[in-house]
C-alpha positions as CSV (number, residue, x, y, z in Angstrom):
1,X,137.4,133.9,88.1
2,X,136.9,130.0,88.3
3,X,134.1,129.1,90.9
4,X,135.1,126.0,93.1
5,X,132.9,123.1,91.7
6,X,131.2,120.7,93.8
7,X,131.6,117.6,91.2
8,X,135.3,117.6,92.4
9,X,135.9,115.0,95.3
10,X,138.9,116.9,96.0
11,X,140.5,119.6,94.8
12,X,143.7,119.8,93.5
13,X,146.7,121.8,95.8
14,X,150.0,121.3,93.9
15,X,150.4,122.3,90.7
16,X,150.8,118.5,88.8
17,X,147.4,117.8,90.3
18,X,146.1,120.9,88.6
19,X,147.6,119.5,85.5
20,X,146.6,116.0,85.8
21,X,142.8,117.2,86.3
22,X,143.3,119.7,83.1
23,X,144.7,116.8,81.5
24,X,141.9,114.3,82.2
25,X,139.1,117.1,81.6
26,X,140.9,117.6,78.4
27,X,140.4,114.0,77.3
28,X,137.0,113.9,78.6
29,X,135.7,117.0,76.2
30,X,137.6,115.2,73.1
31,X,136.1,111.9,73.6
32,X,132.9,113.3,74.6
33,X,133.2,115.0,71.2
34,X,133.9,111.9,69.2
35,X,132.1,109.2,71.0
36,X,129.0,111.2,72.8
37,X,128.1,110.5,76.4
38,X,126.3,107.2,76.2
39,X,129.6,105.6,74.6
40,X,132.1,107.5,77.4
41,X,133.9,105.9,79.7
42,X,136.2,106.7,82.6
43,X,138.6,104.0,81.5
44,X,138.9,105.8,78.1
45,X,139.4,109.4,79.5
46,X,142.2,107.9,81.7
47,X,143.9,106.3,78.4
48,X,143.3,109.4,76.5
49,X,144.7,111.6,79.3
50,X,147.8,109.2,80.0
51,X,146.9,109.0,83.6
52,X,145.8,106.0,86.0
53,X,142.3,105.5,86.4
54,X,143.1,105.6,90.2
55,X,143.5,109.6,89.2
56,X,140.0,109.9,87.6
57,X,138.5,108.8,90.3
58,X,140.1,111.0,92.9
59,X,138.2,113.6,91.6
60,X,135.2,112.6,90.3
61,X,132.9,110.4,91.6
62,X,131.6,108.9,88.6
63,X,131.3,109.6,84.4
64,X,128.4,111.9,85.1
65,X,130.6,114.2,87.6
66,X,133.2,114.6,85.3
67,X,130.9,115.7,82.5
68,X,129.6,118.2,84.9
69,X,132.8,119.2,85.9
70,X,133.7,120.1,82.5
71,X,130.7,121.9,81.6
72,X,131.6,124.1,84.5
73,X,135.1,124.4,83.3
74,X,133.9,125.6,80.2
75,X,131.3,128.1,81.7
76,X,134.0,129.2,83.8
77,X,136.5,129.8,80.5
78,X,133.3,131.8,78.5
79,X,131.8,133.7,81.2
């Protein structure tokens, strides 16, 4: 069972937001893959993820968040 995860600065209640943030997380573990952390950027993971940057950053505070955010995602899928 997911736990709720504190790097969120709000959670998502309808079902697109759910998607969105998948979406975005999505783009952040592929570009995180291909670029590494020093070379990420919030701008890119909104490209990648086809969303407005506005949308990043109603859930995460910063690059670092969302990082975290998906490495609890991921401990959440393998646990």
């Amino acid at each position: 069972m997911p736990h709720p995860n504190p790097n969120l600065r709000r959670a998502p209640v309808q079902q697109r937001s759910a998607d969105r943030l998948a979406r975005i997380l999505d783009a952040c573990a592929g570009l995180l893959d291909e670029t590494g952390y020093e070379q990420l950027s919030t701008r890119d993971v909104a490209l990648r993820a086809e969303v407005p940057i506005g949308s990043v950053y109603r859930f995460f505070s910063n690059k670092r968040a969302l990082v975290e955010a998906l490495a609890l995602r991921n401990l959440d899928l393998y646990a």
